[in-house]
C-alpha positions as CSV (number, residue, x, y, z in Angstrom):
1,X,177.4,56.3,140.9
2,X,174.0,55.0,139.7
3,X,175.2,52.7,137.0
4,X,171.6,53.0,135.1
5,X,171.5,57.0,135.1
6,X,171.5,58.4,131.8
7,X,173.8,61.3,133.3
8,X,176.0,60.9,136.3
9,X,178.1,63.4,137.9
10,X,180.7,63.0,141.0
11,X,182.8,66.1,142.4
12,X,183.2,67.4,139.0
13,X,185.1,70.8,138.9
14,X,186.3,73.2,136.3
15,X,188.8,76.1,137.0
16,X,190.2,78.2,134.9
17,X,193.3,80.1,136.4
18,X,192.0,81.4,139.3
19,X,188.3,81.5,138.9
20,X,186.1,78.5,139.8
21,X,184.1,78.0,137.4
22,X,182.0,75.0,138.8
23,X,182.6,73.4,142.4
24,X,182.1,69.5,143.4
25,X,179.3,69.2,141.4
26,X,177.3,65.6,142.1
27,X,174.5,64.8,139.8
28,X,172.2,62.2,138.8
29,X,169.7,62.5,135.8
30,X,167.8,59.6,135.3
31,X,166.6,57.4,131.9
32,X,163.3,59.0,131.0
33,X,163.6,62.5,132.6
34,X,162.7,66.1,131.5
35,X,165.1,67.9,133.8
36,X,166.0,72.1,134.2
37,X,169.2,73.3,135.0
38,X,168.8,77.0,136.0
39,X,170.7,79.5,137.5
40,X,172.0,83.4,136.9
41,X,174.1,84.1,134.0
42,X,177.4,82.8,135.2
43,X,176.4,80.6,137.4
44,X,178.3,77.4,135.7
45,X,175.4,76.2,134.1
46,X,177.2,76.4,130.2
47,X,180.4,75.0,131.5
48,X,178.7,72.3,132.6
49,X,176.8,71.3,129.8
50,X,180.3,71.6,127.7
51,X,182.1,69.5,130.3
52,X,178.5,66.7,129.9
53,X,179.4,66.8,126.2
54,X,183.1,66.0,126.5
55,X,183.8,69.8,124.8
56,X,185.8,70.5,127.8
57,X,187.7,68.7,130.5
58,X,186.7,69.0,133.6
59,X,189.8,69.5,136.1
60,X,188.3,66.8,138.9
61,X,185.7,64.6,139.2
62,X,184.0,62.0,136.7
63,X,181.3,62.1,134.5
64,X,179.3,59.2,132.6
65,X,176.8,59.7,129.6
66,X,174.7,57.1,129.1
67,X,177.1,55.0,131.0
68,X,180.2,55.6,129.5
69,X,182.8,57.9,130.4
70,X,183.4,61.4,129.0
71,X,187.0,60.5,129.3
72,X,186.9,56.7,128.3
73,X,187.8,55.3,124.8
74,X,184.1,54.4,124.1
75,X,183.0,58.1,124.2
76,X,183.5,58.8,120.8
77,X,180.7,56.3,120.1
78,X,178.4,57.6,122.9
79,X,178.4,61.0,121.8
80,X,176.9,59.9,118.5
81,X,174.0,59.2,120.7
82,X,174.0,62.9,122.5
83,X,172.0,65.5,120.8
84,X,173.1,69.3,121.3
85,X,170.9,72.6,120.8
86,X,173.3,75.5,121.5
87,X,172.3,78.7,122.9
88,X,173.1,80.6,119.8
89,X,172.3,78.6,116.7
90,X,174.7,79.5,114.0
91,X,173.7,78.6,110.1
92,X,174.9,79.4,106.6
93,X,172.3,81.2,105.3
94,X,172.9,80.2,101.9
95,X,171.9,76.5,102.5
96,X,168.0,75.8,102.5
97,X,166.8,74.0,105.4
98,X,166.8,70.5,104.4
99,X,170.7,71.1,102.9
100,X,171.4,72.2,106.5
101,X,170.1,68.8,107.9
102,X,171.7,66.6,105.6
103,X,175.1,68.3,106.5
104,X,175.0,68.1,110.3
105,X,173.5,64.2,109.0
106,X,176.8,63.8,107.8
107,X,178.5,64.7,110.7
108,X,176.3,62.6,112.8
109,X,176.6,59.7,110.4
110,X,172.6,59.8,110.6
111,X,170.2,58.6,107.9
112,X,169.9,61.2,105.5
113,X,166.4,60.1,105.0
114,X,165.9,60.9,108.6
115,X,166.0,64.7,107.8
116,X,162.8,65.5,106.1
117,X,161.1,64.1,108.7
118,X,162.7,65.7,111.2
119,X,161.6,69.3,109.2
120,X,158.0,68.0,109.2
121,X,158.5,66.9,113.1
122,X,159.8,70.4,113.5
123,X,156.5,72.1,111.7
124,X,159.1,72.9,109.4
125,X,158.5,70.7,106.1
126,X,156.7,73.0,103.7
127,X,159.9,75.3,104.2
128,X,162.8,72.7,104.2
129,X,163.4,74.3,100.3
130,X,164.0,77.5,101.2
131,X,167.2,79.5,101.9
132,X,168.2,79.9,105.7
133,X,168.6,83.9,104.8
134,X,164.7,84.1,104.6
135,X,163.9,82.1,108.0
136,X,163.0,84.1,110.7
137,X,164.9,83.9,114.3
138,X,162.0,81.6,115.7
139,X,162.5,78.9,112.0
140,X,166.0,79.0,112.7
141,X,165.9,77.7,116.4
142,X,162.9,75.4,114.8
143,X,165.9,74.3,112.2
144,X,168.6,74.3,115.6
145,X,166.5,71.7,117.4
146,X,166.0,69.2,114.4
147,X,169.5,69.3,113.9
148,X,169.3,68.0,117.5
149,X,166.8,65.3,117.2
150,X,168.9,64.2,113.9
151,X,170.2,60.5,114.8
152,X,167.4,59.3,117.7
153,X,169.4,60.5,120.6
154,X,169.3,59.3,123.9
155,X,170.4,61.7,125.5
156,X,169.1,65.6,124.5
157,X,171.2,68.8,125.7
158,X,168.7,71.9,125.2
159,X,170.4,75.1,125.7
160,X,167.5,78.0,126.3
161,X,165.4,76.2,123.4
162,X,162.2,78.2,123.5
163,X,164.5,81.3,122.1
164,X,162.7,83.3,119.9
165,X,159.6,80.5,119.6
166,X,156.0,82.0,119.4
167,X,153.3,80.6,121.9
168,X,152.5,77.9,120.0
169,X,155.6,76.1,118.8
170,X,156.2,76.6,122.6
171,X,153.8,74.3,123.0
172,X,154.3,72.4,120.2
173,X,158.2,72.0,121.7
174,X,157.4,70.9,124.8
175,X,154.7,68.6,123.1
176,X,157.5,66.7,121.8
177,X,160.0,66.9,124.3
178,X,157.1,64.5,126.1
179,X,157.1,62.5,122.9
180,X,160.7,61.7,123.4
181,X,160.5,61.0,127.3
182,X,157.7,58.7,127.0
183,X,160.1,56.4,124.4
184,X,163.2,56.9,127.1
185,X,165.0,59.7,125.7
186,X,166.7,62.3,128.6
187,X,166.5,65.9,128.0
188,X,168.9,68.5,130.4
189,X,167.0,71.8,129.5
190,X,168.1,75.0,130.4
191,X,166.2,78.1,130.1
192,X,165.8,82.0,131.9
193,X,162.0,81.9,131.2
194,X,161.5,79.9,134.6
195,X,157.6,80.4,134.4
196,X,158.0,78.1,130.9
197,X,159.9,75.2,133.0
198,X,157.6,75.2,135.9
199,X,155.2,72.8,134.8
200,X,157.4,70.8,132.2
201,X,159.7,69.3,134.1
202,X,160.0,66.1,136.2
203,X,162.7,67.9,138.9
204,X,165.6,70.3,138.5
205,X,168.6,71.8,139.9
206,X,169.7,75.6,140.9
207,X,173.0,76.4,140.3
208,X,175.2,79.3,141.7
209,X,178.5,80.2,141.8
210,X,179.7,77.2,140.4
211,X,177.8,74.8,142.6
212,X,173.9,73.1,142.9
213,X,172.5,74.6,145.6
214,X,169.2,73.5,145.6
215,X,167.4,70.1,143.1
216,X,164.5,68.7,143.4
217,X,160.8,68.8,141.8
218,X,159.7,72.2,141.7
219,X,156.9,71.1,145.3
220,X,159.6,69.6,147.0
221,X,162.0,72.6,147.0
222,X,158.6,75.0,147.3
223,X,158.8,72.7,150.2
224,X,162.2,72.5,151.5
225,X,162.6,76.8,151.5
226,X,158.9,76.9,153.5
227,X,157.9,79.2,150.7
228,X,154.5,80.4,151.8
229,X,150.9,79.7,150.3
230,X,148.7,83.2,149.0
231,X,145.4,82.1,149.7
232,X,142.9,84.5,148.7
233,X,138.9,85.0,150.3
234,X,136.5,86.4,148.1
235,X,133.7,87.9,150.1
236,X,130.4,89.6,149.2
237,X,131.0,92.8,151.1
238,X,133.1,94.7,153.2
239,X,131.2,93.6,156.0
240,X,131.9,90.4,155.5
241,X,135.5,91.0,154.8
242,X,135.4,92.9,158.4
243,X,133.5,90.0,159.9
244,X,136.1,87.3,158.4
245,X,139.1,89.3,159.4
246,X,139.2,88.0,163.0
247,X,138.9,84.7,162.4
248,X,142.7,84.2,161.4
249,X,144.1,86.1,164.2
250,X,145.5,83.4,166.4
251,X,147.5,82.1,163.1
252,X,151.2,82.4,164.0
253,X,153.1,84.3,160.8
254,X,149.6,84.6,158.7
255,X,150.3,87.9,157.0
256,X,146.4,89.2,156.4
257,X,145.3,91.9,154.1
258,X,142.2,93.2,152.4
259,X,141.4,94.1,148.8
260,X,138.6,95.6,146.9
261,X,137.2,94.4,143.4
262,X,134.4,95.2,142.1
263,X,131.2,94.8,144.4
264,X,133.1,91.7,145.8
265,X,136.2,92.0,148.4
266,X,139.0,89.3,149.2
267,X,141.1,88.4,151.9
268,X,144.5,87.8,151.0
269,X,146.6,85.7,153.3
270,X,149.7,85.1,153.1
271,X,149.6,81.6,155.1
272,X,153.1,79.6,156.4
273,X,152.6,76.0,154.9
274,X,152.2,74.4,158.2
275,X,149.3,76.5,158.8
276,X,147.4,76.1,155.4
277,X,145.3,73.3,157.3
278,X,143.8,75.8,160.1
279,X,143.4,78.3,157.8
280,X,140.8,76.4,155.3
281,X,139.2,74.6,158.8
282,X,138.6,78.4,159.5
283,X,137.6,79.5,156.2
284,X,135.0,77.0,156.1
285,X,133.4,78.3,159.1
286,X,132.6,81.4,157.2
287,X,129.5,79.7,155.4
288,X,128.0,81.8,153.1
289,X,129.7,84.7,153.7
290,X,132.7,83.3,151.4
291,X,132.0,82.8,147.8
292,X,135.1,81.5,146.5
293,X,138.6,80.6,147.7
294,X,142.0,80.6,145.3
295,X,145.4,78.8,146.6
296,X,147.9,80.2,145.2
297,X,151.5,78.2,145.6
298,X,154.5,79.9,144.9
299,X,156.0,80.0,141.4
300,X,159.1,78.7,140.3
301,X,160.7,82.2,140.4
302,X,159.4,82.5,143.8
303,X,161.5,79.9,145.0
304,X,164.6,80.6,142.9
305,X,164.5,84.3,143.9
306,X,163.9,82.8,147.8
307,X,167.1,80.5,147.5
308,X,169.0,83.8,146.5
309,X,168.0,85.7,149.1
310,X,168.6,83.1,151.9
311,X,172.2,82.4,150.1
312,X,173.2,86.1,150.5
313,X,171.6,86.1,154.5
314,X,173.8,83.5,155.2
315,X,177.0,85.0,153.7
């Protein structure tokens, strides 16, 4: 195992009875990193962040946090330094916000003076007074997460986060997950909304059926499944759109069709990523007929919906 990893996993397995729920996992998140963990529902994903927190043993394998063994003597220690947002955030509604803080502070043995902050870090602050029954669903998993950051963990578990967040303390999340990476910290994110991870993190892993089946950055496995490019032609007429047409014939798998828009028309190809090359050289050779050209790679959904599909061909 990488000694320096902030999370390192080797053949870790959890059954329970007869049902496997996560197979030889190996793993290895590094210092620094933003990385997604995605998968169906069912897929292991929650098992394995409970086995990563020491909540549950696995039954094989080994597992280090920040080092240190989920299983060792020292762990008790280490997962002072571990911060945890749960999928479902559960409050008592009778505490305000900053009486909610200073108890999980407590548990944590954090700072209580840490916790205002944290509110104001949380765009929380001007509501840290008021009772947790008047917060609404997207305040509470504002609340959740600064119970997380409570302590300066360096390691973050982030378990579908952005639940009920507008589009702007979506942002403002993500804005200081970077924060946190640029001074070290690790974050293990998962999330269904795989559109929201596609940008935001440095690589991450696909589970299903207990087991990673595909991890990487999101180009490399766009890469590794040959996921082809949409490149669309925008022509001035559908003259030109004829005219273009037969320049991509001789393109082996180049999937052609033609669209109308407007006073303008488009070629959209689907192109094989080994011919995206040949098709811009031809492209260019359309001169003025073209007016604009979009690449379009394939989305992270793309690739997570390709994976499935080849997974059940090959069964």
């Amino acid at each position: 195992m990488d000694a320096n990893a902030a999370i390192a996993l080797r053949g870790v397995s959890k059954q329970y009875g007869a049902v496997h729920a996560v197979t030889e996992v190996d793993l290895c998140v590094q210092r620094g990193e933003i990385f997604g963990l995605i998968g169906h529902n069912g897929a292991g994903k929650s098992t394995l962040f409970k086995m990563m927190l020491g909540l549950v043993a696995p039954s094989s394998g080994e597992i280090l946090i920040d080092g240190k063994s989920i299983s060792g003597r020292d762990f008790r220690a280490t997962r002072r330094s571990l911060g945890y947002l749960p999928e479902n955030v559960v409050l008592y509604d009778n505490l305000s916000g900053l009486e909610t803080l200073q108890f999980f502070a407590r548990l944590k043995g954090a700072p209580l003076n840490q916790c205002q902050p944290t509110l104001e870090r949380v765009g929380l602050g001007s509501a840290g007074q008021r009772p947790l029954r008047e917060y609404s669903k997207g305040m509470r998993q504002r609340l959740g997460f600064a119970q997380a950051l409570l302590g300066s963990p360096r390691v973050l578990f982030l378990d579908e986060p952005s639940n009920g967040l507008d589009p702007q303390a979506i942002r403002d999340f993500y804005a200081t997950l970077n924060e946190l990476r640029n001074t070290g910290v690790t974050v293990l994110i998962t999330s269904h909304i795989l559109a929201e991870l596609q940008e935001r993190v440095d690589r991450l892993a696909i589970m299903s059926a207990g087991r990673i089946q595909a991890l990487g950055t999101v180009q490399a496995l766009r890469e590794q499944q040959q996921a082809p490019l949409h490149i669309e032609l925008v022509l001035a007429s559908e003259a030109d759109a004829l005219v273009a047409s037969p320049f991509f014939s001789g393109v082996p798998g180049l999937g052609v069709q033609t669209t109308a828009q407007g006073t303008t028309h488009s070629l959209v190809l689907t192109c094989p990523r080994a011919s995206k090359m040949a098709v811009l050289g031809l492209a260019a050779q359309l001169g003025s007929r073209l007016l604009d050209l979009k690449i379009q790679e394939p989305s992270l959904e793309d690739v997570f919906f390709g994976l499935g599909d080849a997974s059940r061909r090959a069964a």
